[in-house]
Structure formats: C-alpha cells, structure tokens
C-alpha positions in Angstrom: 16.2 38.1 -43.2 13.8 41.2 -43.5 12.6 39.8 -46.8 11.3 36.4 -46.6 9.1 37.9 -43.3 7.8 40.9 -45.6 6.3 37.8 -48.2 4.5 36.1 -45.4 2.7 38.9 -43.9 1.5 40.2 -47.8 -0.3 37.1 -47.4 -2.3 38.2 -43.8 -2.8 41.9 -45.5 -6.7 42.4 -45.2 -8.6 43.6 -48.1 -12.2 44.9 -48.4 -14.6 43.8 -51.2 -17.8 46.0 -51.8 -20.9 45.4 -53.8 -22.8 49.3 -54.5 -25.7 49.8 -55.6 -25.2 52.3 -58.7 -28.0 54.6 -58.3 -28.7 55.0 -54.6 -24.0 54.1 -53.7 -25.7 52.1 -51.2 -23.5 49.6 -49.8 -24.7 46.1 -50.9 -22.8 43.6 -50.0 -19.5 43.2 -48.2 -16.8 41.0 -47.3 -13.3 41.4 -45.8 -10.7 39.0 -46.6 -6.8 38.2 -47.1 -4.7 36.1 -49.3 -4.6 33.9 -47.2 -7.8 33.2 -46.6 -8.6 33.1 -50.2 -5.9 30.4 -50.9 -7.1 28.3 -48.1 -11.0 28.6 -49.7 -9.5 27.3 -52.9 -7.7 24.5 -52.0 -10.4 23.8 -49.6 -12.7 23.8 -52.4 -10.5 21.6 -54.7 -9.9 19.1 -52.6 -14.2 18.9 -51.3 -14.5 18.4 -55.0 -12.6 15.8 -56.0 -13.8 14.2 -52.9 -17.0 14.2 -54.1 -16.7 13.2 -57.2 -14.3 10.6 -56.2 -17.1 9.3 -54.3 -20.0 10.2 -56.7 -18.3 7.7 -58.9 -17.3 4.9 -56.7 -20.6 4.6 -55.2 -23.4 5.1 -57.8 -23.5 3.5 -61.8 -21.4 6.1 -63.1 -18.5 4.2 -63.0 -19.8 2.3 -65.8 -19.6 5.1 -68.1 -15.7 5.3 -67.1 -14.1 3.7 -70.6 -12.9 0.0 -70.1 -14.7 0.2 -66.6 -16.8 -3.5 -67.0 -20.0 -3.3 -66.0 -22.0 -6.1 -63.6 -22.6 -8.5 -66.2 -18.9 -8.8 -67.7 -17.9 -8.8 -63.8 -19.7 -11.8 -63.5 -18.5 -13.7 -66.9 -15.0 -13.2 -65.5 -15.2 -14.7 -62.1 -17.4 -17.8 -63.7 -14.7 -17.5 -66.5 -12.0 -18.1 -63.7 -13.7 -21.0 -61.5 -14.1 -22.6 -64.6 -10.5 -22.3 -65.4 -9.6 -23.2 -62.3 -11.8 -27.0 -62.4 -9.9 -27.7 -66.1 -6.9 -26.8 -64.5 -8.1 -29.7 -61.7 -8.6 -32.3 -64.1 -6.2 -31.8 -67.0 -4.0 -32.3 -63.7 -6.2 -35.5 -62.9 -5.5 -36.4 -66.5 -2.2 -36.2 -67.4 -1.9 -38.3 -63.9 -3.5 -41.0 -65.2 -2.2 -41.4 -68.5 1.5 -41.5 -66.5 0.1 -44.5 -64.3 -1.4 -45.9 -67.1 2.8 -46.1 -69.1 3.6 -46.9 -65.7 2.0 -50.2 -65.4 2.8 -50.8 -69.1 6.2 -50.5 -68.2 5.8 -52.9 -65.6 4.0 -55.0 -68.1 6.9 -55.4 -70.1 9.6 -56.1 -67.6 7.6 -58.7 -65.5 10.3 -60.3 -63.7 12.3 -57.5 -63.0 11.3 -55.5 -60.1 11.2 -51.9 -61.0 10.6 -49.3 -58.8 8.2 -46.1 -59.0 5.8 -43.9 -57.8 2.2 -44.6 -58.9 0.8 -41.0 -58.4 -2.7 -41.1 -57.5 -4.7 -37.7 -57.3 -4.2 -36.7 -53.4 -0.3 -35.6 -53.4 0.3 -37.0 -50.0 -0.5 -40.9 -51.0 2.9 -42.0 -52.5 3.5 -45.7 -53.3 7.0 -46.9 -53.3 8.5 -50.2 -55.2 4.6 -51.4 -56.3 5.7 -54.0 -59.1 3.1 -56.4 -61.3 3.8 -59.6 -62.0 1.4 -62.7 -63.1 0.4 -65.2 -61.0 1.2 -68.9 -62.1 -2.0 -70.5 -62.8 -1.4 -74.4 -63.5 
C-alpha cells in the first residue's frame, strides 16, 4: 500500500532551477517547480495548440491548402451541380408520367367498348382518377 503513495508524492517533490552568471556566480534567473507542475504545463500547452491551430484553420483560407479540401469556387459548382440534378430528376419524373398516360389512352384506344379501368397519373401525386374510359361519340 506504501508503494503506490511513494509514486504520487515523487510527483509533488519540488525542484529548483538556476540560471548563474559564469563570471560574477551571480544568480540569474530562477524558478521552482515539481513534476507535476511540469506535466500539467505540457499538456496545457498541447492542448492550447491544437486549439489554435484547429481554429487557425477553420477560420481563415488555410483550409484550402488542406489536400482535397475544395475551395469556394468548386463549393459553389457542387451545390448548382445538385439543384440542377435535383430539377432533371423533377421532370424525367414529369416525363416518364406522360409517356405512361400517353400508352394509357392508347390502350383505351384500342379497346373502345370495353371499359378498362386505370389511373391516369397527372404530376401532383394526390390527383388520382379512377375508371376514366374513352370512347367515340356517334356522330350521324
């Protein structure tokens, strides 16, 4: 039990660091410290400067120079890139609707006095028309 108490107070022994003067041994400089302390000044230390460079980065055009980092303009490209995608998407959608009406009504077309039921999809999803047949009127 003695042991593991002797390791933590190494750490709170106080040392003495002294700066001389080699011609005059007049004291310079001094400083007292422990392990302790020095180990908390470290990783103090560390952890101020990966702050700051964490924020030097974020914050300022350096981040361009990170590699595969896009800069402004290629930022730009890609979110124009993706509305654009998105409004294809829209009508290829719009499209492919109305070529499916269209072989609907052929369909129809074809089988005029049968009544055939289906959905003639229009491009709001909430209008559904059910049982729409076409047939010709008799003109005399």
């Amino acid at each position: 039990m003695a042991k593991p108490a002797k390791k933590v107070s190494k750490w709170k022994y106080r040392y003495r660091f002294t700066i001389f003067n080699d011609y005059t041994f007049e004291e310079v400089w001094q400083v007292r410290f422990s392990k302790l302390n020095i180990f908390i000044l470290l990783g103090s230390l560390i952890v101020l400067l990966i702050a700051l460079t964490t924020v030097l980065i974020a914050f300022t055009n350096l981040r361009e120079f990170i590699p595969g980092y896009p800069d402004g303009n290629m930022r730009r490209n890609i979110v124009l890139n993706a509305y654009r995608l998105d409004s294809l998407e829209n009508e290829l959608r719009m499209r492919d609707q109305y070529f499916e009406n269209i072989s609907i009504r052929k369909t129809v077309q074809k089988n005029q006095d049968e009544w055939v039921p289906y959905i003639l999809k229009t491009n709001e999803s909430s209008k559904e028309y059910w049982g729409i047949g076409f047939a010709r009127s008799s003109s005399k």
